[in-house]
C-alpha positions as CSV (number, residue, x, y, z in Angstrom):
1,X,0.0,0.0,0.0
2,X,1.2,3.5,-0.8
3,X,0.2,6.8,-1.2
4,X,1.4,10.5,-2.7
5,X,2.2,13.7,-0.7
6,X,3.2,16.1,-3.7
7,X,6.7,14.8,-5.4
8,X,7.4,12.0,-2.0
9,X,5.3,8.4,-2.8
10,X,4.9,6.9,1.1
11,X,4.7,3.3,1.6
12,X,3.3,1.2,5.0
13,X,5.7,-1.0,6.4
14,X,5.9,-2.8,9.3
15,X,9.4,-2.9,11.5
16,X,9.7,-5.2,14.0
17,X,11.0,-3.9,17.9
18,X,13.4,-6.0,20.3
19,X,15.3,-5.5,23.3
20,X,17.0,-7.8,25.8
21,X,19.7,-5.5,27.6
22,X,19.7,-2.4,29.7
23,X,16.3,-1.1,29.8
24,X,14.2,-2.7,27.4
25,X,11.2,-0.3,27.3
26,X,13.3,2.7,27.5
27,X,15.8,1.3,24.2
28,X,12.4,0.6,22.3
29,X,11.2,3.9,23.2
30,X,14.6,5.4,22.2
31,X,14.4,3.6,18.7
32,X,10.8,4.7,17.9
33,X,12.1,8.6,19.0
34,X,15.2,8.0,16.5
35,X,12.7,6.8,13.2
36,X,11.1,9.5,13.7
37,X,13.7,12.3,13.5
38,X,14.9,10.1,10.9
39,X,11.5,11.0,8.8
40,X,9.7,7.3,9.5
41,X,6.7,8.3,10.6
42,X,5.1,5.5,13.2
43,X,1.2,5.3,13.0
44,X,0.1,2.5,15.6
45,X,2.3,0.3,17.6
46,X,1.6,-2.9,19.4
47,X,1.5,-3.8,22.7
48,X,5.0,-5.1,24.4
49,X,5.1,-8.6,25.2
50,X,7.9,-10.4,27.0
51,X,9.0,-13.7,25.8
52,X,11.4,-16.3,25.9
53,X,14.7,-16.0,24.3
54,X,14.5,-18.8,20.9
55,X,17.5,-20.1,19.0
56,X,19.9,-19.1,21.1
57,X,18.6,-19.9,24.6
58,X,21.4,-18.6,27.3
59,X,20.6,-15.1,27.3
60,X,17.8,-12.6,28.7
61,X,14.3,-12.7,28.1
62,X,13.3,-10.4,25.4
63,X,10.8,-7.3,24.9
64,X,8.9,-7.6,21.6
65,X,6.4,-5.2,19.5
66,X,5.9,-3.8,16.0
67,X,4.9,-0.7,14.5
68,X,3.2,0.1,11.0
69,X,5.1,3.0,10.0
70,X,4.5,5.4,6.9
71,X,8.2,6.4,5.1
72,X,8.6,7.4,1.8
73,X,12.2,5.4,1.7
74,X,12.8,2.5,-0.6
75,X,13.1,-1.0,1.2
76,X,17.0,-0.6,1.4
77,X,17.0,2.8,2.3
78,X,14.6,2.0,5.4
79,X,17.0,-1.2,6.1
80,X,20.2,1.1,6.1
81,X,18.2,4.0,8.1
82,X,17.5,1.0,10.9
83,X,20.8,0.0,10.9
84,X,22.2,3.1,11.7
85,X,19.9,3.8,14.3
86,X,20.9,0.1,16.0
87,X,24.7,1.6,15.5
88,X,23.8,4.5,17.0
89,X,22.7,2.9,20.0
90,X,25.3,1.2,20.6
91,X,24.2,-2.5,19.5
92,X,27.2,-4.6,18.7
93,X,26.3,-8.0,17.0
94,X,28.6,-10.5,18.5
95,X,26.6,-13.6,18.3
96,X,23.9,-14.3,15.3
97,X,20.1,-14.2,17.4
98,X,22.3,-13.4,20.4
99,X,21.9,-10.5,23.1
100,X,21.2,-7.2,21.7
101,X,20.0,-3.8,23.2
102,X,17.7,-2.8,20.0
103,X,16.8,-4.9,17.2
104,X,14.7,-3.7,14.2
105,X,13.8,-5.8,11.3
106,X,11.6,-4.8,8.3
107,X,8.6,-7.2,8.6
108,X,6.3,-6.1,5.5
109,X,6.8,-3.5,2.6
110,X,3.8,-2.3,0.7
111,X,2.4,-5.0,-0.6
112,X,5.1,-6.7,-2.7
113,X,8.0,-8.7,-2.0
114,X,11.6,-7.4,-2.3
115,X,14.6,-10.3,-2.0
116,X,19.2,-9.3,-2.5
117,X,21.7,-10.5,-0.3
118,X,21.2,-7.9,2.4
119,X,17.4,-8.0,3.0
120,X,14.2,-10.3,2.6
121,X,10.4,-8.8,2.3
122,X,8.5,-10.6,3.8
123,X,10.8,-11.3,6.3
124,X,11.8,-15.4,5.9
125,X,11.3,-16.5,9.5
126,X,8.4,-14.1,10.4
127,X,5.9,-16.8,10.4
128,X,7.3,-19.3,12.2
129,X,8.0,-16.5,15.5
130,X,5.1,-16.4,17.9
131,X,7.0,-12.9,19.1
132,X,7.2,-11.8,15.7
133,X,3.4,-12.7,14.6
134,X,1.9,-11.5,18.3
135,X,2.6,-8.3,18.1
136,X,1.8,-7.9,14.1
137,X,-2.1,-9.7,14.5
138,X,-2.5,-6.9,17.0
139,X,-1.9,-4.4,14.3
140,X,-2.9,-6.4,11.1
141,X,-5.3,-9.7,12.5
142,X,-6.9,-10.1,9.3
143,X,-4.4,-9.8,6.5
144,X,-3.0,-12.4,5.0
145,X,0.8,-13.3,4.4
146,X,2.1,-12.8,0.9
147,X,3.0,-15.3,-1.8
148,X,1.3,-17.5,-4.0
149,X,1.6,-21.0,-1.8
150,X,0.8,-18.8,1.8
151,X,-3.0,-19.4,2.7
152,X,-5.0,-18.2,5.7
153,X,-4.8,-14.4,7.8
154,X,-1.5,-13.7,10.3
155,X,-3.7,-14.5,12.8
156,X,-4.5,-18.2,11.8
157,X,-0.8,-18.6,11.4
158,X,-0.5,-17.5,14.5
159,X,-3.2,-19.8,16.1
160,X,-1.6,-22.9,14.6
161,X,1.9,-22.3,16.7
162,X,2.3,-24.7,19.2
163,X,2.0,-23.1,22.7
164,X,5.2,-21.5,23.9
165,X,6.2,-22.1,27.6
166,X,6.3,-19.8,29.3
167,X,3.3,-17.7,27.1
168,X,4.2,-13.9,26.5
169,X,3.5,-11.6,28.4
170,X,2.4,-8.0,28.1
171,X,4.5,-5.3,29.8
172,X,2.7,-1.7,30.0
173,X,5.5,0.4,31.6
174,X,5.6,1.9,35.0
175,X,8.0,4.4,36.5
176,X,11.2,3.0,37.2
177,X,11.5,1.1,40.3
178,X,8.1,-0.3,39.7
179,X,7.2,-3.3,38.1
180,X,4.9,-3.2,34.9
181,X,1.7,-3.7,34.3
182,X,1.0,-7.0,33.2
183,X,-2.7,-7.8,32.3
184,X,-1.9,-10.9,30.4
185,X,-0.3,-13.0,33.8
186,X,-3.1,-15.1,35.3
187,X,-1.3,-14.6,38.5
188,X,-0.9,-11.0,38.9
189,X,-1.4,-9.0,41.7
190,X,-4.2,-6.0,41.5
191,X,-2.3,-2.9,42.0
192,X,-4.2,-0.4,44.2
193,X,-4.7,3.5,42.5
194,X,-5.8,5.8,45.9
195,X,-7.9,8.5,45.6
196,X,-6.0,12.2,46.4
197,X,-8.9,14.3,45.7
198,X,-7.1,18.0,46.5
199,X,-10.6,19.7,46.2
200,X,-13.3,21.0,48.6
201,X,-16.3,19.6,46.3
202,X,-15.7,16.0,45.4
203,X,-18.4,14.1,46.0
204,X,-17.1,11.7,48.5
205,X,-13.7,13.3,50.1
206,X,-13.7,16.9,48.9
207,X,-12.4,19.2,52.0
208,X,-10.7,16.4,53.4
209,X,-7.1,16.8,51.9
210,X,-5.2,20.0,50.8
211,X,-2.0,21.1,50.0
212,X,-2.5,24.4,51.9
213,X,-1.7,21.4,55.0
214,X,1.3,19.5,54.2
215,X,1.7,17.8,57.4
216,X,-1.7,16.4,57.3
217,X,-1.2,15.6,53.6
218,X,1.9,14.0,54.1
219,X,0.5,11.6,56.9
220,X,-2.2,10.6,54.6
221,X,0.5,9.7,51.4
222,X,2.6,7.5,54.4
223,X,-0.4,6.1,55.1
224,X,-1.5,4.9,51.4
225,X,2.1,3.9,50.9
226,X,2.3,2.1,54.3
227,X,-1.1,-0.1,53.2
228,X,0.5,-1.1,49.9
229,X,-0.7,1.5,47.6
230,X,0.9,1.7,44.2
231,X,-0.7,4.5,42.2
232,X,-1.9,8.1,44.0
233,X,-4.0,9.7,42.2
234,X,-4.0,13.3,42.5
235,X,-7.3,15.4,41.4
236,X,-7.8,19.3,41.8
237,X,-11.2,19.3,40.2
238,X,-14.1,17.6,40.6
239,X,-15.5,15.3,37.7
240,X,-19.1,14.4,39.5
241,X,-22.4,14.3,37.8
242,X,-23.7,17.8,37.8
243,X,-20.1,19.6,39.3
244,X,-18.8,22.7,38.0
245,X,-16.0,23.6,36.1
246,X,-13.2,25.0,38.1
247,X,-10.5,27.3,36.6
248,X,-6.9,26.3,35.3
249,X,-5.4,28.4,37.2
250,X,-7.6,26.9,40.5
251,X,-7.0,23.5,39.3
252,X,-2.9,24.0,38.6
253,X,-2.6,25.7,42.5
254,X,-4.0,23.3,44.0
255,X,-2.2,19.9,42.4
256,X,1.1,21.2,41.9
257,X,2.1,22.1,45.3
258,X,0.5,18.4,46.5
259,X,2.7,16.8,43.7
260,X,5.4,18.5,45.1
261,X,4.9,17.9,48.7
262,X,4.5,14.0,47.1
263,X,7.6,13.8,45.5
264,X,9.7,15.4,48.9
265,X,9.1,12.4,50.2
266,X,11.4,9.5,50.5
267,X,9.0,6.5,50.8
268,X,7.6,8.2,47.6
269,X,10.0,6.6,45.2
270,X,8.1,3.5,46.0
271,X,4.5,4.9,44.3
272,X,3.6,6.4,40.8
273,X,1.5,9.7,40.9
274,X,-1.2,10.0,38.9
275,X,-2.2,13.5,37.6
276,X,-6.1,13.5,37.7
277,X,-6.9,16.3,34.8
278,X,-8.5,16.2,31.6
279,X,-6.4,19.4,30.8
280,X,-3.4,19.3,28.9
281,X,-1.7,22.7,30.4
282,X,-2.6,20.7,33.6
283,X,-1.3,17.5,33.1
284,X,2.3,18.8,31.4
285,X,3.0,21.0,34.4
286,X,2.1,18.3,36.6
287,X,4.5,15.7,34.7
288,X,7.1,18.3,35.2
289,X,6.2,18.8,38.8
290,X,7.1,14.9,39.1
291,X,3.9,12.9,38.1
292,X,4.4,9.8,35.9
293,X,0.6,9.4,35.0
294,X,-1.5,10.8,32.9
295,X,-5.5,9.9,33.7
296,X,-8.1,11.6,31.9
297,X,-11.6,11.0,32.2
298,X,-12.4,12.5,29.1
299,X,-9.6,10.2,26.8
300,X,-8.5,13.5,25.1
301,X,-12.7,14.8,24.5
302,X,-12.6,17.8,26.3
303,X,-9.2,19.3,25.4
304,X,-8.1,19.1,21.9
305,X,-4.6,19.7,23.0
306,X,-4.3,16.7,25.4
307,X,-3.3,13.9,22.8
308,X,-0.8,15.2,21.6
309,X,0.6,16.4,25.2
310,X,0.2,12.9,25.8
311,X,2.5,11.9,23.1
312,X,5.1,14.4,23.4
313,X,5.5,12.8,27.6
314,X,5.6,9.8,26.1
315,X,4.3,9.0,30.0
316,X,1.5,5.8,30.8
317,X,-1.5,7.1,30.0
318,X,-5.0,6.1,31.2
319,X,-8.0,6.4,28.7
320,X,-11.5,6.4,30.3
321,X,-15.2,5.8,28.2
322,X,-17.5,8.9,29.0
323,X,-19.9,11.3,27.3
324,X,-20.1,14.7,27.1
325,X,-18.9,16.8,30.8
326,X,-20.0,16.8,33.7
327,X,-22.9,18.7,33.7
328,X,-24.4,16.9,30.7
329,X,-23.2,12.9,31.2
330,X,-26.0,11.8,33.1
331,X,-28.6,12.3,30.2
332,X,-26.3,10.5,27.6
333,X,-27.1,7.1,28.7
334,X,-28.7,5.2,25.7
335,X,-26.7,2.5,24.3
336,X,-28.8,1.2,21.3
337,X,-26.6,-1.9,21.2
338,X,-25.9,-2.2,24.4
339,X,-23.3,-0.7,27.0
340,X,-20.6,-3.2,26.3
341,X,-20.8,-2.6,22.8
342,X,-21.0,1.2,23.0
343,X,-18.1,1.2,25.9
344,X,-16.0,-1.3,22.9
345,X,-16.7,0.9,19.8
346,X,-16.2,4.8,21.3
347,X,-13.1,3.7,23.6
348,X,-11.6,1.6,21.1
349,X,-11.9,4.7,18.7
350,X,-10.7,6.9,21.5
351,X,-7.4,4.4,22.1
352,X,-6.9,4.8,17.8
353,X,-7.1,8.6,18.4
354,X,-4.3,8.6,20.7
355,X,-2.5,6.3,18.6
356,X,-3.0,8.8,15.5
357,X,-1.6,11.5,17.9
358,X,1.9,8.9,18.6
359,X,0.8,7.7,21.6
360,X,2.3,4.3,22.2
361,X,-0.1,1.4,22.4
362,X,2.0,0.1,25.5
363,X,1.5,3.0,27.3
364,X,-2.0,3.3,27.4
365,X,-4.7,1.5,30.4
366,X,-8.1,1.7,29.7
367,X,-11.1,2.8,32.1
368,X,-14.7,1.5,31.7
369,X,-16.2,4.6,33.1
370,X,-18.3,3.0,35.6
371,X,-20.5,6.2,37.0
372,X,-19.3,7.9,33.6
373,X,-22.9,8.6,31.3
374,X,-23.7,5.0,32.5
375,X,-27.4,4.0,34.5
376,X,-26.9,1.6,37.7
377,X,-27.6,-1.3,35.2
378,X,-25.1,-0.4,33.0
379,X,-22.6,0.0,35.6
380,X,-23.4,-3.6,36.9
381,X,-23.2,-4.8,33.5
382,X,-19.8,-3.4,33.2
383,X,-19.0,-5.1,37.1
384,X,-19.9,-8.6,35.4
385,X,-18.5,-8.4,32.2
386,X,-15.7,-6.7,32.1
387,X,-13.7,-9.9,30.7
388,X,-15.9,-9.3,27.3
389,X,-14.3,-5.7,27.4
390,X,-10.7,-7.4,28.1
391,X,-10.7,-9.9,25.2
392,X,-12.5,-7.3,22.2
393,X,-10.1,-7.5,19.7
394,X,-9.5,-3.8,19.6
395,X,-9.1,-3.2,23.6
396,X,-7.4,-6.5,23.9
397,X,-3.9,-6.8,26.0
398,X,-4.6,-3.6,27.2
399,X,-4.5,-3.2,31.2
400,X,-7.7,-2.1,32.6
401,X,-8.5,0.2,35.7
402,X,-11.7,0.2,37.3
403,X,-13.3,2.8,40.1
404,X,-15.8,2.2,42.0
405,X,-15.1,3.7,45.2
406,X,-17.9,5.1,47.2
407,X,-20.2,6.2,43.6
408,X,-23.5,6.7,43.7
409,X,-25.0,3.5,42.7
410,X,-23.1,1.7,45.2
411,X,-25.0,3.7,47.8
412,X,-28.4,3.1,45.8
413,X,-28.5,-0.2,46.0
414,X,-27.3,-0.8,49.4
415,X,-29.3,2.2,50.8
416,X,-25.9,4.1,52.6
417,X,-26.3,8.2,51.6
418,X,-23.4,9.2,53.0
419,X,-20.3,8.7,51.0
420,X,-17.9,7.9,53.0
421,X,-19.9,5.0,54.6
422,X,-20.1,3.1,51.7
423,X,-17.5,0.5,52.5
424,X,-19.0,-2.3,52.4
425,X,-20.7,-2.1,49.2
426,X,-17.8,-1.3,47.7
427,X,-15.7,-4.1,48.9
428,X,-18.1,-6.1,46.7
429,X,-18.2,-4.3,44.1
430,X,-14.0,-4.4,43.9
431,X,-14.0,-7.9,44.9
432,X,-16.3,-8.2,41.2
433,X,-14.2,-6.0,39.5
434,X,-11.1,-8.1,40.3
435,X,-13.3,-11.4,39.2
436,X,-14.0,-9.8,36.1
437,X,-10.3,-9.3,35.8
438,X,-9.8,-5.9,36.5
439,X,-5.6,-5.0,36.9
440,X,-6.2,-2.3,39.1
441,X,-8.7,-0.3,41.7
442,X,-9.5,3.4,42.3
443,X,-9.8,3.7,46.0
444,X,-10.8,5.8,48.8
445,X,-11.2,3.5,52.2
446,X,-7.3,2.3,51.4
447,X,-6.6,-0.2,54.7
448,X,-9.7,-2.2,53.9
449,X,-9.7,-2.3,50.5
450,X,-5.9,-3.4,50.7
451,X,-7.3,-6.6,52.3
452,X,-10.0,-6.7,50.0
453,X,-7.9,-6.9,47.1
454,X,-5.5,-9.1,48.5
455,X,-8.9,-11.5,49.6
456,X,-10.1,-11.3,46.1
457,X,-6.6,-11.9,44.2
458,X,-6.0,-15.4,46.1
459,X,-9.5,-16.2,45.3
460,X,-9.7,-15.1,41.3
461,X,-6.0,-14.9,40.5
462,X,-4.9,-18.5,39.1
463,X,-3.2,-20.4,41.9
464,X,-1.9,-17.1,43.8
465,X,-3.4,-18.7,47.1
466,X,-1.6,-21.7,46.2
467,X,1.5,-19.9,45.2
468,X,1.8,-17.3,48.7
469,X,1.2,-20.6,50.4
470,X,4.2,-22.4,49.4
């Protein structure tokens, strides 16, 4: 496939991404930065997926992905442009299919087939490499392989591998010092996100925390970190059904300083911060201020400038389903085909507008928006089938966060008003989230929910019972 931009003729390829030295996500990240400024424009990437080292076995595991990327270079000038970026970096090629820092290989070309004694389109060995194929069915599922004797779609090829041992798994970054995200291992632990709501008109904890009392705010961090909290999620505005706008310049004073006060602290190197905004001035000053997260309810909706802020952080990003603001979500609730499909079709297109921006497909979770334009129905519905969500082919391999803390329908249906009293009801509702396969929590009540989620995971995570036991 190509295309014409005046006098330049672009061409989709596909270049496969590798690293098993240093630090894996940060060479891969490196490499994509480098084809860039190198005028290969990268249009969607896969996820990352760690696998087992194959041919030559006594070495590290390796990080594996793929990009389709848009380059108006001929086959051989693309190769020699990837090999001077691997040279660049500092990869030495000591042993054939030995360690390396970066490895990039041209996959695909157009739609022909290219063949000399430097380079081979398709490349020869593609189908035959489960870390090779995963990553490209996530980008291309229902093509098929070229030549005249090749039947069947990348993704049959890929289903008639045998099983590799250990399976790949899916890495979505975290800052380092934290493990990743990985929503593809049975027995993972859920990670717990808790609630830093800097605001005096949330609906559950507003008043309760401010930066304008550090000592008080710092006791309340030690105490998330102390319960085993791995994400804080800091908010200066409220997103409630029916809340107001506050100003920029309102909602920069009051995370900032918190942020700050965050980062000062030493048992902080232990926890990501989350920057709570659906502004993009908000969320750069913020990442600058020390936050590693970027979560917006909105996925980009309500600032048109938050995408591409997004890309240019290159931070994890989380994308969450909603409908209009605020002040208008609660009267966009009709799903004609459902709320599963709905949530499927406008997240997945949200996820392909980040990606369009150069967001990286690793670096994005995904939020259901339970309380988000959804009825108490449709937020059940989301609570018990949130595994359909997990396994759509566009959302799939993607890590999913889930908040349920202390909303509304929880107190409905157990018949608590006050917010804050909701415990119980939403232990159970975390304990379904987690069932359904949820990777991790939005909290408030952070001590019990701790032992919820730890209750839940040796219950619902395969064999993790089993596992601590031994």
């Amino acid at each position: 496939m190509s295309s014409s931009t005046g006098d330049l003729t672009l061409h989709r390829a596909f270049v496969a991404l590798g690293s098993n030295l240093g630090d894996r996500v940060a060479m891969i990240e490196e490499a994509c930065r480098e084809m860039e400024a190198r005028g290969i424009r990268i249009k969607r990437t896969s996820s990352l997926f760690e696998t087992a080292p194959m041919y030559v076995m006594d070495q590290g595991a390796f990080l594996n992905g793929a990009c389709e990327v848009e380059t108006s270079k001929s086959p051989m000038e693309l190769l020699d442009t990837l090999q001077s970026i691997e040279i660049d970096m500092g990869r030495h090629k000591v042993v054939d299919k030995g360690p390396r820092n970066i490895d990039l290989d041209i996959l695909l070309y157009g739609n022909g087939e290219f063949s000399n004694e430097r380079l081979t389109i398709p490349h020869k060995l593609m189908l035959e490499r489960e870390f090779v194929l995963r990553p490209l069915c996530q980008l291309i599922p229902q093509e098929c392989p070229l030549g005249p004797l090749q039947t069947g779609t990348y993704t049959s090829h890929l289903n008639d591998l045998p099983p590799s041992d250990p399976s790949p798994t899916v890495m979505t970054p975290m800052p380092a010092g934290l493990p990743p995200i990985t929503p593809t291992y049975p027995r993972r632990s859920t990670l717990l996100m808790a609630v830093l709501n800097v605001t005096p008109d949330s609906f559950s904890d507003g008043g309760a925390h401010s930066s304008t009392d550090p000592a008080a705010l710092l006791e309340t961090v030690k105490a998330y970190i102390d319960a085993g909290v791995t994400i804080i999620d800091v908010g200066g505005e409220s997103t409630r059904p029916n809340a107001d706008p506050v100003t920029e310049s309102e909602e920069l004073a009051r995370v900032i300083p918190a942020i700050k006060l965050i980062r000062s602290l030493p048992e902080a190197n232990k926890v990501a911060i989350s920057i709570d905004t659906y502004r993009a001035t908000v969320a750069e000053t913020a990442v600058n201020a020390g936050a590693d997260i970027i979560n917006d309810i909105s996925a980009g909706l309500l600032d048109p400038d938050m995408l591409s802020t997004m890309a240019r952080l290159q931070k994890t990003v989380i994308l969450s389903h909603t409908r209009g603001t605020p002040k208008t979500m609660n009267k966009l609730t009709k799903y004609p085909d459902g709320v599963l499909a709905g949530i499927k079709a406008e997240l997945s297109e949200r996820i392909r507008a980040a990606e369009d921006a150069g967001v990286r497909r690793w670096r994005i979770i995904a939020d259901p928006g339970v309380g988000f334009a959804k009825t108490e129905d449709q937020n059940l519905a989301i609570l018990r089938h949130l595994n359909e969500l997990r396994q759509d082919e566009g959302l799939q391999y993607t890590p999913w966060l889930v908040g349920v803390s202390r909303k509304g329908f929880v107190g409905h249906i157990t018949g608590v008003k006050r917010a804050d009293e909701r415990t119980w009801g939403t232990a159970a509702a975390i304990t379904a989230a987690i069932s359904s396969g949820a990777d991790i929590v939005r909290i408030h009540d952070v001590k019990e929910m701790a032992q919820v989620t730890r209750m839940a995971d040796a219950i619902f995570r395969c064999d993790l019972g089993n596992q601590m036991a031994d």
